[in-house]
C-alpha positions as a Markdown table, in Angstrom:
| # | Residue | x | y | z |
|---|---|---|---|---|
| 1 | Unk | 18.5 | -7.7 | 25.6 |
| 2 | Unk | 20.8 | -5.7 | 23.1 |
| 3 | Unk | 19.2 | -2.2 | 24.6 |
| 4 | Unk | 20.6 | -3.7 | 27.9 |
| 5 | Unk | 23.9 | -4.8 | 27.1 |
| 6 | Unk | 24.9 | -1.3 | 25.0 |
| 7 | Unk | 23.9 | 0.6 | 28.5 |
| 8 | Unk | 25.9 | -1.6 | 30.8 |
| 9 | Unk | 29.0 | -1.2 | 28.2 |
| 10 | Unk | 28.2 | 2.9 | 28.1 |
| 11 | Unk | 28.1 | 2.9 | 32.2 |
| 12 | Unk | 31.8 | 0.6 | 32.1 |
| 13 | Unk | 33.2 | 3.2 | 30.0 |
| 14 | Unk | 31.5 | 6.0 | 32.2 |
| 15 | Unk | 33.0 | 4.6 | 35.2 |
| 16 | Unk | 36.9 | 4.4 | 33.1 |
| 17 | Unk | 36.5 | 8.1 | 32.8 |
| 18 | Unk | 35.1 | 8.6 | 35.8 |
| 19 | Unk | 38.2 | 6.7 | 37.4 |
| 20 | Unk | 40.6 | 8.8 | 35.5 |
| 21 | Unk | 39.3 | 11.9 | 36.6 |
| 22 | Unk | 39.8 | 11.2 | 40.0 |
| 23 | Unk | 42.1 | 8.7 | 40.9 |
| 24 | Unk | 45.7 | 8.8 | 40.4 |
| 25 | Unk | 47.2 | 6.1 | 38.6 |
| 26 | Unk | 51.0 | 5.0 | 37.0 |
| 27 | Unk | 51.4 | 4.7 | 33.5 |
| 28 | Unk | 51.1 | 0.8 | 33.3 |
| 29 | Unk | 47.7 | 1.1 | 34.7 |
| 30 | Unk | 47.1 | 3.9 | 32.3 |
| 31 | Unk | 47.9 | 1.8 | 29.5 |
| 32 | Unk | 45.4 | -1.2 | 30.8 |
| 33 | Unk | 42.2 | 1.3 | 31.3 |
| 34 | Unk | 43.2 | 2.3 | 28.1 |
| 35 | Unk | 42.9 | -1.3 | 26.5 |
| 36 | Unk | 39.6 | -1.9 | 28.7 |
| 37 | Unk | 38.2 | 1.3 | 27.2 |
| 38 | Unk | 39.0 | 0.2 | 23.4 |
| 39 | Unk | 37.4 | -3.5 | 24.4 |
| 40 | Unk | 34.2 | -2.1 | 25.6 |
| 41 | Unk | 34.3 | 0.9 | 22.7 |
| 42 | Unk | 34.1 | -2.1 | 20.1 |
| 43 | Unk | 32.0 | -4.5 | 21.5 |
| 44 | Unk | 29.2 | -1.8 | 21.7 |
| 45 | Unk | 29.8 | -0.9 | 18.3 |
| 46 | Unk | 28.9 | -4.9 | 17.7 |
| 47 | Unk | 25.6 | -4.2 | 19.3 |
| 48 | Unk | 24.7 | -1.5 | 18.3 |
| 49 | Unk | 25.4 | -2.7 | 14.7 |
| 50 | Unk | 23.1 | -5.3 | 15.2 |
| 51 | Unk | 20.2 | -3.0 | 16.5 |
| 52 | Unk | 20.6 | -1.0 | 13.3 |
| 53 | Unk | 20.4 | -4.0 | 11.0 |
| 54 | Unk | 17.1 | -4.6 | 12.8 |
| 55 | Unk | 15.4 | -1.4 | 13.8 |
| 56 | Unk | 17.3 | 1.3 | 11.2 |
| 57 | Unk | 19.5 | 4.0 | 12.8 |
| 58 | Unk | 19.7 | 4.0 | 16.4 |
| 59 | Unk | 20.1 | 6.8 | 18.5 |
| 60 | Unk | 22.1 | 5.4 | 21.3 |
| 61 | Unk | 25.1 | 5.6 | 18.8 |
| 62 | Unk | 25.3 | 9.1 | 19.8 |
| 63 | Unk | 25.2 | 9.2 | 23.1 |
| 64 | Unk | 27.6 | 5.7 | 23.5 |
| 65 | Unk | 30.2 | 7.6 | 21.5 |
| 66 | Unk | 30.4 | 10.5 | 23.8 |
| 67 | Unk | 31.0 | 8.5 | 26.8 |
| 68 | Unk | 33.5 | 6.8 | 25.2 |
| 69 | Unk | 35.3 | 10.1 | 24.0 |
| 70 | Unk | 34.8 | 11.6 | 27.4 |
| 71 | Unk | 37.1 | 8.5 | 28.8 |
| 72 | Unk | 39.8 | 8.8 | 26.0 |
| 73 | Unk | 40.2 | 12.3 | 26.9 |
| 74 | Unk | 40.7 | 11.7 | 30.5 |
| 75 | Unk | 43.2 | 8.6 | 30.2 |
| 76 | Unk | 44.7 | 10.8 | 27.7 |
| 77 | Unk | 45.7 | 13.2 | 30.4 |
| 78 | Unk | 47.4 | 10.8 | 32.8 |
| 79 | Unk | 50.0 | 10.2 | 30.2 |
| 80 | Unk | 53.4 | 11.6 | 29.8 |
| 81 | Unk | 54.5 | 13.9 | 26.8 |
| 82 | Unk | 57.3 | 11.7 | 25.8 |
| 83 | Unk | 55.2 | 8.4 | 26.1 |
| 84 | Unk | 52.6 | 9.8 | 23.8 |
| 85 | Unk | 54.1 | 8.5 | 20.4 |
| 86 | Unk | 54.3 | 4.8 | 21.5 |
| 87 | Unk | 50.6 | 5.4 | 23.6 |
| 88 | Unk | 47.7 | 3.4 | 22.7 |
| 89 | Unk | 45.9 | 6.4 | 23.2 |
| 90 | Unk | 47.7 | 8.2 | 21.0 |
| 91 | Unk | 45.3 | 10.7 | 18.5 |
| 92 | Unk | 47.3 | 8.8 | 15.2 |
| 93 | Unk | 46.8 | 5.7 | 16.8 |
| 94 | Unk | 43.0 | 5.9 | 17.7 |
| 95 | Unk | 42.3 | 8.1 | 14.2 |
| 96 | Unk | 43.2 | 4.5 | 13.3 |
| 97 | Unk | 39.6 | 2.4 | 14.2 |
| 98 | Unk | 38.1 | -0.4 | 13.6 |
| 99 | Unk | 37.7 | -1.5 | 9.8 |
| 100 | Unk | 34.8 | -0.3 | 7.6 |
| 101 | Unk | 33.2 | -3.4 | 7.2 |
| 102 | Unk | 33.3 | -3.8 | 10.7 |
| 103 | Unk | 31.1 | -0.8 | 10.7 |
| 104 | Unk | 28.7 | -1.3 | 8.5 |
| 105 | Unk | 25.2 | -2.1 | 9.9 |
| 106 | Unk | 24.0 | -5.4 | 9.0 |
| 107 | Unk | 20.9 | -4.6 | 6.2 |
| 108 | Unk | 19.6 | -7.1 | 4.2 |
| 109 | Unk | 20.7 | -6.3 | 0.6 |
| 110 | Unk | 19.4 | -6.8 | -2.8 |
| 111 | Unk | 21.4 | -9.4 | -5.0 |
| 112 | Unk | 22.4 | -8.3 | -8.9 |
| 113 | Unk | 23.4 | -11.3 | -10.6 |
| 114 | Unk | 23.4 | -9.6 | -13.9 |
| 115 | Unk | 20.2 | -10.3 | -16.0 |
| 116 | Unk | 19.3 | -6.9 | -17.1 |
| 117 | Unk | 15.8 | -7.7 | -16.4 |
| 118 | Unk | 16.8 | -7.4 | -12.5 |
| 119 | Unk | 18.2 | -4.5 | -12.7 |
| 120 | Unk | 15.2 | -1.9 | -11.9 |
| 121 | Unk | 14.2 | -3.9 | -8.8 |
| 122 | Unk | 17.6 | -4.3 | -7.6 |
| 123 | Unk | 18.5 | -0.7 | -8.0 |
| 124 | Unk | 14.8 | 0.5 | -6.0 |
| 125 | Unk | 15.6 | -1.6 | -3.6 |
| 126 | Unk | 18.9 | -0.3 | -3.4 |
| 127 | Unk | 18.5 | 3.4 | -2.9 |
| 128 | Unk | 15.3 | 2.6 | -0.6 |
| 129 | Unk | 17.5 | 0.3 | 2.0 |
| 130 | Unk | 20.7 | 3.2 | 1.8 |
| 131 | Unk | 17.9 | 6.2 | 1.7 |
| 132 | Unk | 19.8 | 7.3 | 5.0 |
| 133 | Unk | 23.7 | 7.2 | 3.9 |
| 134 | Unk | 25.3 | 10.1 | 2.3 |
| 135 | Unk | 28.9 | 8.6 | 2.6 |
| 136 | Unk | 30.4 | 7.5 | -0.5 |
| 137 | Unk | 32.5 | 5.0 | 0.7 |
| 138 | Unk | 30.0 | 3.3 | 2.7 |
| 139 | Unk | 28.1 | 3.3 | -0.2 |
| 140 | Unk | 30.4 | 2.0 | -2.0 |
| 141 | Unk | 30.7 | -1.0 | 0.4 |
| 142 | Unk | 27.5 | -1.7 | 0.4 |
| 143 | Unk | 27.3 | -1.6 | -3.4 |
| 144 | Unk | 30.8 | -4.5 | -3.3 |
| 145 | Unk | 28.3 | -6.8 | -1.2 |
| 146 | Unk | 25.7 | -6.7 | -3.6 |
| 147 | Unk | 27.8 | -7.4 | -6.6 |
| 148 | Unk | 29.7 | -10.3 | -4.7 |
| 149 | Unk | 27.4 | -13.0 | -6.7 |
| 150 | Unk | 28.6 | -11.2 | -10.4 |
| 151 | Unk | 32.3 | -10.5 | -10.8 |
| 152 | Unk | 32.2 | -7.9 | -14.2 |
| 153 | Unk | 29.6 | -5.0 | -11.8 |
| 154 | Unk | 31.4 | -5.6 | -8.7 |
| 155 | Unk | 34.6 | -5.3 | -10.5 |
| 156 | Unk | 33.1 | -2.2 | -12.1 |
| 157 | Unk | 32.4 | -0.8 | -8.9 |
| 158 | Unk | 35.7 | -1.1 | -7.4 |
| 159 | Unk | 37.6 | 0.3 | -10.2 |
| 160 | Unk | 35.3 | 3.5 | -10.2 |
| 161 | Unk | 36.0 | 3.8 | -6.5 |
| 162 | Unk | 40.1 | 3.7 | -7.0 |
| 163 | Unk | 39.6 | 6.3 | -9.4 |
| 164 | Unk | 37.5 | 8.8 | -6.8 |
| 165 | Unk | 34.6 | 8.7 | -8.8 |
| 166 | Unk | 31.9 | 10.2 | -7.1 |
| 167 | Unk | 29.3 | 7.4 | -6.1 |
| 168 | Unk | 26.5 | 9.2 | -7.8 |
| 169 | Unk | 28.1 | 9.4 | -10.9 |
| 170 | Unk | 29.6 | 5.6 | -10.4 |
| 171 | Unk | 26.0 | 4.8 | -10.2 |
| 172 | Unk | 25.1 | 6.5 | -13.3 |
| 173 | Unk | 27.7 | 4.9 | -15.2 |
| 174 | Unk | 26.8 | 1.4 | -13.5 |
| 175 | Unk | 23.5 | 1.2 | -15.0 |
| 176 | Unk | 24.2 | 2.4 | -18.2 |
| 177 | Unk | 26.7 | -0.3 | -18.6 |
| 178 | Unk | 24.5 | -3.3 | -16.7 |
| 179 | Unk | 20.8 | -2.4 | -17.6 |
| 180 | Unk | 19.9 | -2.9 | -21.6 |
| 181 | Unk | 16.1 | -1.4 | -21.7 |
| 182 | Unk | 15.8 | -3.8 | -25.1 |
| 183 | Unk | 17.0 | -7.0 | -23.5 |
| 184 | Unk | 15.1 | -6.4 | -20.0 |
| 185 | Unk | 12.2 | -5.9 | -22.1 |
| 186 | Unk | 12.5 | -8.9 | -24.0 |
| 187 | Unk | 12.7 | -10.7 | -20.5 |
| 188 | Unk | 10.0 | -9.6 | -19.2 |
| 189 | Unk | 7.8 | -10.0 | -22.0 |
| 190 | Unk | 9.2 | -13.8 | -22.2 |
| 191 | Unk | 8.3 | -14.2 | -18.3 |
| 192 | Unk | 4.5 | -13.2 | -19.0 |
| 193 | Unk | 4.2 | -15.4 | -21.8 |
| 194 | Unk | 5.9 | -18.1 | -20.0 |
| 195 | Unk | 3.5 | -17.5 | -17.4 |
| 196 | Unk | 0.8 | -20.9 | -16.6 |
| 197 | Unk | -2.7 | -20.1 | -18.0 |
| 198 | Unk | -5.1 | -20.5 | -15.4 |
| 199 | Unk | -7.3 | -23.0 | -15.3 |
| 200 | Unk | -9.9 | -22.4 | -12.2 |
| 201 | Unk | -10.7 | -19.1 | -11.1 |
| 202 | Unk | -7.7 | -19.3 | -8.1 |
| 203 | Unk | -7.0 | -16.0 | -5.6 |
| 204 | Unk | -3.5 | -16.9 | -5.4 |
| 205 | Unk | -2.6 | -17.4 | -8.9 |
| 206 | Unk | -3.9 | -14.0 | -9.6 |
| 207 | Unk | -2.4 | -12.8 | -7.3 |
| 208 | Unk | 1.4 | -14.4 | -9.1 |
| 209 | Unk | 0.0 | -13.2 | -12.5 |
| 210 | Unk | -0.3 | -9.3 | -11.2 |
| 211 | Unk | 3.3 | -10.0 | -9.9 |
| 212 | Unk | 4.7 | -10.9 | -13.0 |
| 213 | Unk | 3.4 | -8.4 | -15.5 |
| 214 | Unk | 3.9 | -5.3 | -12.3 |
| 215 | Unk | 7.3 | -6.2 | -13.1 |
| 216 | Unk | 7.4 | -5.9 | -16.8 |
| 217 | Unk | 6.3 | -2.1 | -16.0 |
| 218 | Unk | 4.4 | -2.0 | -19.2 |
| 219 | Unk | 1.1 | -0.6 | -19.4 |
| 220 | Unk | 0.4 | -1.1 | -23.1 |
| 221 | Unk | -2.9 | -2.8 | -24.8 |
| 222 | Unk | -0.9 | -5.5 | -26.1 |
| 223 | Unk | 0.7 | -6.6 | -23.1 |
| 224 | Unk | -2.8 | -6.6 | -21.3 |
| 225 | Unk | -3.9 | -8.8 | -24.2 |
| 226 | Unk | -1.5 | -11.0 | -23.4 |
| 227 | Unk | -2.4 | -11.3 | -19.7 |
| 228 | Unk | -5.9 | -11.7 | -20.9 |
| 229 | Unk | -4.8 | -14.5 | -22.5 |
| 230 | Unk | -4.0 | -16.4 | -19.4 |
| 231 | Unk | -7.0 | -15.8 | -17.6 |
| 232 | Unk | -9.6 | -18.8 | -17.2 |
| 233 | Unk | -13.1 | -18.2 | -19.0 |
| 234 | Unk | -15.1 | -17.2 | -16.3 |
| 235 | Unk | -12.3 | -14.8 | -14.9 |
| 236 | Unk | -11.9 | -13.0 | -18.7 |
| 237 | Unk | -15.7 | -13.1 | -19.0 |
| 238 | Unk | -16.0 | -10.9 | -16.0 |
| 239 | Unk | -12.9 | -8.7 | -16.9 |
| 240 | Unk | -14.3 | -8.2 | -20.0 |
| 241 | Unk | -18.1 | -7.7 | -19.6 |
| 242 | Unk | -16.8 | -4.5 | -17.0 |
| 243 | Unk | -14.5 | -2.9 | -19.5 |
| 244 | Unk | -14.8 | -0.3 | -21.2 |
| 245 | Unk | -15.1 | -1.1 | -25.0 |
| 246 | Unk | -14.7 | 1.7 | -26.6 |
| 247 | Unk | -11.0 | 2.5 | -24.7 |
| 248 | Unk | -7.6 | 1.2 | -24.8 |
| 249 | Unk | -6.7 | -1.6 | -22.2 |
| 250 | Unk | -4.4 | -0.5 | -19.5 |
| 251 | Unk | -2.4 | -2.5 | -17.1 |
| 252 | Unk | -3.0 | -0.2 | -14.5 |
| 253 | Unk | -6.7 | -1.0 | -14.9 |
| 254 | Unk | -7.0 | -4.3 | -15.6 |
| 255 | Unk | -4.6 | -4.9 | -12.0 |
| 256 | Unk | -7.3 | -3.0 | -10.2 |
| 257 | Unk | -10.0 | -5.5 | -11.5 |
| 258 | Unk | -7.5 | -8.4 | -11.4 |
| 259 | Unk | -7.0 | -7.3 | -7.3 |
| 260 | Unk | -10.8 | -6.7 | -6.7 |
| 261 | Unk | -11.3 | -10.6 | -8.2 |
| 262 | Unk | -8.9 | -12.0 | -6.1 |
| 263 | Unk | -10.3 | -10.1 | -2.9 |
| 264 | Unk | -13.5 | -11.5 | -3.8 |
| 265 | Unk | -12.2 | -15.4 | -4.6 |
| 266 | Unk | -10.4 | -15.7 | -1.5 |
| 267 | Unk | -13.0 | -14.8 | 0.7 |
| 268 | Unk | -16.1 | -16.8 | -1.6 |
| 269 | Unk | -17.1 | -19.7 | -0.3 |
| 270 | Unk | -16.1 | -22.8 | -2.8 |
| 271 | Unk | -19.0 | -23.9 | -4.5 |
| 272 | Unk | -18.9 | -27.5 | -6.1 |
| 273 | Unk | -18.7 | -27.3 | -9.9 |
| 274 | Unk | -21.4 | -29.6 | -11.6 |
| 275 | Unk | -22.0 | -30.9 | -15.3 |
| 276 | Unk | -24.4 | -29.1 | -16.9 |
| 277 | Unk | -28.4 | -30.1 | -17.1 |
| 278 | Unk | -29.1 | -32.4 | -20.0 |
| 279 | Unk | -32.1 | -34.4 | -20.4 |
| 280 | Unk | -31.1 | -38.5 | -18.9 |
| 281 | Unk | -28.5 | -36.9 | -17.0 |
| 282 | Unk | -28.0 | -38.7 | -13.6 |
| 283 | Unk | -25.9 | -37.2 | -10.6 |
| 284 | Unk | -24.6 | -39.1 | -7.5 |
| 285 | Unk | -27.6 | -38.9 | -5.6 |
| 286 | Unk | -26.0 | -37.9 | -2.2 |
| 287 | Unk | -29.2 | -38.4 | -0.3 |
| 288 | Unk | -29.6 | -41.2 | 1.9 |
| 289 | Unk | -31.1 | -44.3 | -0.2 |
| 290 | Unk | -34.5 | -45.4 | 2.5 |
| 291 | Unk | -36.0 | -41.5 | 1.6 |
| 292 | Unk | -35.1 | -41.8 | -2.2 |
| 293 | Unk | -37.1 | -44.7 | -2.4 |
| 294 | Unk | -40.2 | -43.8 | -0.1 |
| 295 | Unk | -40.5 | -40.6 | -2.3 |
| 296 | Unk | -40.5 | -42.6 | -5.3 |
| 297 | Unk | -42.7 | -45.0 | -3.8 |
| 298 | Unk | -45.4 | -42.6 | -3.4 |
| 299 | Unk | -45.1 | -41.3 | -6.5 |
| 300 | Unk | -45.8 | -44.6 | -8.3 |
| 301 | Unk | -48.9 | -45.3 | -6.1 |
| 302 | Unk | -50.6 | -42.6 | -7.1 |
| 303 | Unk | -50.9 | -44.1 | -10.4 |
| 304 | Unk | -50.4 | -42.2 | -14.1 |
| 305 | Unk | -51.5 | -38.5 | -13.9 |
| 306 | Unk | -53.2 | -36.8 | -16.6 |
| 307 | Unk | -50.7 | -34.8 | -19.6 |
| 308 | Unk | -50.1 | -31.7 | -18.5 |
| 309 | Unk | -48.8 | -29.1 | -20.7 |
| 310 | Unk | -44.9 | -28.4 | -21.1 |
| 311 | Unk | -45.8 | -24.4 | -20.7 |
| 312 | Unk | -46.3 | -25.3 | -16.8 |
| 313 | Unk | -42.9 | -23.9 | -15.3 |
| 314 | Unk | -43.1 | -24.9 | -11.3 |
| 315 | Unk | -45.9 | -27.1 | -9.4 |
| 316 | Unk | -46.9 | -25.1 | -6.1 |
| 317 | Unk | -49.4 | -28.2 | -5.4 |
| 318 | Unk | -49.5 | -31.8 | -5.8 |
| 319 | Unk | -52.2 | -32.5 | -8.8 |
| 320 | Unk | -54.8 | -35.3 | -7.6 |
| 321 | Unk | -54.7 | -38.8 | -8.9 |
| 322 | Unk | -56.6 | -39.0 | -11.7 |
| 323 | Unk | -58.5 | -42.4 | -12.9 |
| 324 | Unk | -56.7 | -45.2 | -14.8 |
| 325 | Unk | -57.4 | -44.8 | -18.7 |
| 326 | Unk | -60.0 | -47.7 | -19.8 |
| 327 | Unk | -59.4 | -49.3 | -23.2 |
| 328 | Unk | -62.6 | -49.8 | -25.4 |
| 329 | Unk | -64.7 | -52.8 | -26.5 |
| 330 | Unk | -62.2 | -54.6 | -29.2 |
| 331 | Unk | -59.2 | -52.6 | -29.0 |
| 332 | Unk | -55.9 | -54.1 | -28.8 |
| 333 | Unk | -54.2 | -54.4 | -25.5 |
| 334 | Unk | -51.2 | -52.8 | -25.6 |
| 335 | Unk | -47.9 | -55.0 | -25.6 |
| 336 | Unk | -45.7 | -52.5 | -24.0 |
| 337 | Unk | -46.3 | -50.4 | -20.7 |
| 338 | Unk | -47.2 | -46.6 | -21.7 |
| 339 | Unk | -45.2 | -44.2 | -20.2 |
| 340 | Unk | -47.1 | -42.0 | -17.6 |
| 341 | Unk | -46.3 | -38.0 | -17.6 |
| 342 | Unk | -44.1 | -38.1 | -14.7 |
| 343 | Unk | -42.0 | -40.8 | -16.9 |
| 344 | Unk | -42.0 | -38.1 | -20.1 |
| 345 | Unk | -41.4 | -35.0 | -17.6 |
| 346 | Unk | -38.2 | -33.7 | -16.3 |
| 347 | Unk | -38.1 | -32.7 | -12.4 |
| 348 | Unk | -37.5 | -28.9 | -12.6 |
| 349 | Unk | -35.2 | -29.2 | -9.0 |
| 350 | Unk | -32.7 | -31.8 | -10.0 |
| 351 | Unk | -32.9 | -32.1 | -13.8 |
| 352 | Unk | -34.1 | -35.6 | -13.7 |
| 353 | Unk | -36.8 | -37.9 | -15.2 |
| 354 | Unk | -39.3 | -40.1 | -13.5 |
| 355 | Unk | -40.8 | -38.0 | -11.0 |
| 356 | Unk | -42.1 | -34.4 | -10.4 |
| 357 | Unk | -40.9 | -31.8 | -8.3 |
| 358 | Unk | -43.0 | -32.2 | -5.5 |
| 359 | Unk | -41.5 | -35.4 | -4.9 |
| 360 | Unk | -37.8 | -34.6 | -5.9 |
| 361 | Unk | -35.7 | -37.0 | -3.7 |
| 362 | Unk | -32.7 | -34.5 | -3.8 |
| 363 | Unk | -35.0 | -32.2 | -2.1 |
| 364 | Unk | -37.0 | -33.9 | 0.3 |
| 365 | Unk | -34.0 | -35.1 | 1.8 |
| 366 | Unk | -32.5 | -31.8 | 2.4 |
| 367 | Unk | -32.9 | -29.3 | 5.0 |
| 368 | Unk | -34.4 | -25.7 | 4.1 |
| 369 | Unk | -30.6 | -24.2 | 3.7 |
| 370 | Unk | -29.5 | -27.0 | 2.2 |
| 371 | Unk | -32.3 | -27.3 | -0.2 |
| 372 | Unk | -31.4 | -23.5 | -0.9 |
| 373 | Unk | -27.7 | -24.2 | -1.6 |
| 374 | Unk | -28.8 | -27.4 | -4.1 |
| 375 | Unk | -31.0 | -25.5 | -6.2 |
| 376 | Unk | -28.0 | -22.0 | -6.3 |
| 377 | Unk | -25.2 | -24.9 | -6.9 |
| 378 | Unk | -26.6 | -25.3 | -10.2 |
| 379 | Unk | -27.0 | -21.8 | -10.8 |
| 380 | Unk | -31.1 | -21.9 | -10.6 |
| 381 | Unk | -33.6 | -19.0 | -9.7 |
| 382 | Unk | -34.6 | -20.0 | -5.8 |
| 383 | Unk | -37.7 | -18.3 | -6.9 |
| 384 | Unk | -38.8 | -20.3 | -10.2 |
| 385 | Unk | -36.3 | -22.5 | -10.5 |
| 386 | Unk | -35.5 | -21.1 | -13.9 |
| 387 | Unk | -31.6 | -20.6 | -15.1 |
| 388 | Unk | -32.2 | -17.9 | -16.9 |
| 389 | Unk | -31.7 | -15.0 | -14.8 |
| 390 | Unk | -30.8 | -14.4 | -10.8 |
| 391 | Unk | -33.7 | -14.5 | -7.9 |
| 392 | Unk | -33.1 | -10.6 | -7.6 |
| 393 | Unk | -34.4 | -10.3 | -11.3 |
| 394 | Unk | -37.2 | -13.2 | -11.3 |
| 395 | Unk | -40.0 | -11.9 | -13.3 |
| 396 | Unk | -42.8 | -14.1 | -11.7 |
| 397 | Unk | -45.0 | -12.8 | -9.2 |
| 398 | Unk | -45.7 | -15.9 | -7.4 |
| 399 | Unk | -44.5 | -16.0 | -4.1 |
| 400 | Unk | -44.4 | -19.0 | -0.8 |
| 401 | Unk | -47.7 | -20.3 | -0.1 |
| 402 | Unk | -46.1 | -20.7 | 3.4 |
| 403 | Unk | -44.6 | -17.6 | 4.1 |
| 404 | Unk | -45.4 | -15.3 | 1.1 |
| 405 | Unk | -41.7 | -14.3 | 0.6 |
| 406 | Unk | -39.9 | -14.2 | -2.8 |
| 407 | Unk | -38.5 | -17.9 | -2.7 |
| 408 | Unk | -40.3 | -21.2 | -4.0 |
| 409 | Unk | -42.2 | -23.3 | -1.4 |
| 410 | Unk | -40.0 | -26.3 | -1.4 |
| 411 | Unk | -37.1 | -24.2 | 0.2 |
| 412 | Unk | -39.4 | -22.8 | 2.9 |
| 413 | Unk | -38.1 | -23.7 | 6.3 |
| 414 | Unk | -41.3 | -24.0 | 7.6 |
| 415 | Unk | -42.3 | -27.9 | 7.8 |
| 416 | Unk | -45.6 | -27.3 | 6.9 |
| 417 | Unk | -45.4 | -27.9 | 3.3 |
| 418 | Unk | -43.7 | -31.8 | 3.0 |
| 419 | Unk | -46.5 | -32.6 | 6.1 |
| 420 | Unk | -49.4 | -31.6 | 4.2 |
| 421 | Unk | -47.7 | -33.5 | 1.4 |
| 422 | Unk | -47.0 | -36.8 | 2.8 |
């Protein structure tokens, strides 16, 4: 729409000149194509303006401001010798344009409100956004509109500007007077410490930590102590089993690692953090209640199974029933119940007593993936069911009975195992 409007202007102003050229006119008409011409002159530069905040330097600026010299030229003609003085078109009079600021392309601008902490990431963004300008004094009204939140720097720079100080050298002098290494240090070494320990292994607060200490620019082994200090256990526990430990921390090394967790967090499925495995532990059984209770059913019919020894790691079969032990001729009956092996035993699945893996209610009730995701929830071998070590590095060699594949048979998806069972 802008694009649009800054050509109909141009072909307005075209059609002035145009008009000048060839058409005679009085002086009072003179005078009015005149004003037209200065109307339409300014309300491109508006647009254009506008375009430049958006896009950078436009090149219809060019090309805009020779139609509208070509225009002034020709109504410049038309006029008499002795009304040139008092002329609108007159070369003091238009020397005489529209006001800087009026000129100035809209750019979104850093803000200096002088902590000397700021300073370096006010100044880079600074000379990035005015890369392009060579001009001191547009430079220097740029510089005016970024100290217009701290009075002392902007009234800095417009004392070095009355005195025609060159603007590099104004800028020289500017930081010298506004950025105190010692202090902005201290600040930034506050803002790190300041910064919330973790708690959780989080993408996004990562991702603020790097933030922070990138601006401290420091790359020393004490300040990447400090940032190590903020981590959460298992976040410095993988930071530190990859370092190197016989070299000096860096930050620049210790933000690559710090990136490459994040990546990885953000896009890791959540898994649901669990108490650890004690002995009479009992989790929220999230099964539904009618199978917990058939599968303990069965395994109290069977009636008490013979010891069996605490060496045995995983059942791959269910053990037969074995006979009810007789009490001899005059012995004295027991007065309490005796507690059967599957009472004694812990179910190697879900970490809890009365019954044996086989019959593991948490299981049975689970689909094949989500039998698979139970058993890696609590950070178990899918093979062996062991905690000691990852499937990849299982040292057993037994395999499915189903399918023969490196997993244990109770996550097999194939239904033959529970039938055969049941």
């Amino acid at each position: 729409e802008a694009a649009r409007q800054v050509a109909a202007l141009e072909e307005a102003m075209r059609a002035i000149g145009l008009e000048a050229k060839t058409v005679a006119m009085e002086d009072d008409m003179v005078a009015v194509k005149a004003d037209m011409l200065e109307g339409l002159y300014r309300e491109g530069c508006g647009v254009l303006a506008r375009i430049e905040a958006k896009t950078g330097s436009s090149q219809r600026r060019g090309p805009f401001s020779d139609v509208y010299a070509t225009a002034r030229v020709a109504l410049g003609r038309l006029r008499k010798a002795e009304q040139a003085s008092s002329s609108v078109l007159d070369a003091t009079a238009l020397a005489v344009s529209v006001p800087r600021q009026e000129h100035l392309p809209r750019i979104d601008l850093p803000k200096f409100g002088g902590d000397p902490s700021d300073w370096p990431a006010f100044a880079s963004r600074f000379e990035k956004r005015l890369s392009g300008e060579q001009g001191d004094a547009t430079r220097y009204a740029y510089l005016q509109q970024c100290f217009s939140d701290y009075l002392p720097a902007r009234q800095s720079a417009e004392a070095f500007e009355r005195a025609g100080m060159p603007f590099e050298e104004a800028w020289v002098r500017l930081q010298e007077r506004f950025y105190k290494k010692r202090v902005a240090f201290l600040g930034h070494f506050r803002a790190i410490l300041d910064a919330p320990k973790l708690t959780t292994p989080s993408s996004n607060a990562l991702m603020r930590l790097i933030d922070i200490t990138e601006t401290s620019l420091v790359e020393e082994g004490f300040i990447v102590s400090v940032v190590l200090s903020k981590l959460d256990e298992d976040s410095l526990s993988r930071v530190t089993r990859r370092a190197d430990q016989q070299a000096i921390p860096t930050w620049k090394g210790l933000r690559e690692e710090l990136d490459s967790m994040a990546s990885r967090l953000y896009y890791e499925p959540k898994r649901q953090k669990e108490p650890a495995a004690r002995p009479g532990f009992k989790s929220p059984a999230s099964a539904p209640r009618k199978t917990a209770y058939v599968a303990t059913a069965m395994a109290a019919t069977m009636g008490p199974q013979p010891p069996v020894k605490s060496c045995v790691a995983r059942d791959t079969a269910i053990a037969p029933a074995g006979p009810a032990r007789q009490t001899t001729k005059g012995s004295t009956p027991a007065t309490a119940p005796t507690k059967t092996a599957d009472d004694r035993r812990m179910c190697y699945a879900c970490d809890r007593m009365g019954h044996k893996g086989n019959f593991c209610p948490e299981i049975r009730a689970r689909s094949a993936l989500e039998r698979v995701n139970f058993i890696m929830e609590r950070g178990k071998c899918i093979n062996c069911f062991s905690r000691s070590h990852a499937a990849r590095e299982c040292p057993s060699e037994k395999r499915c009975n189903n399918c023969t594949k490196k997993h244990h048979t109770m996550l097999c998806n194939s239904a033959e195992y529970f039938s055969a069972n049941e």
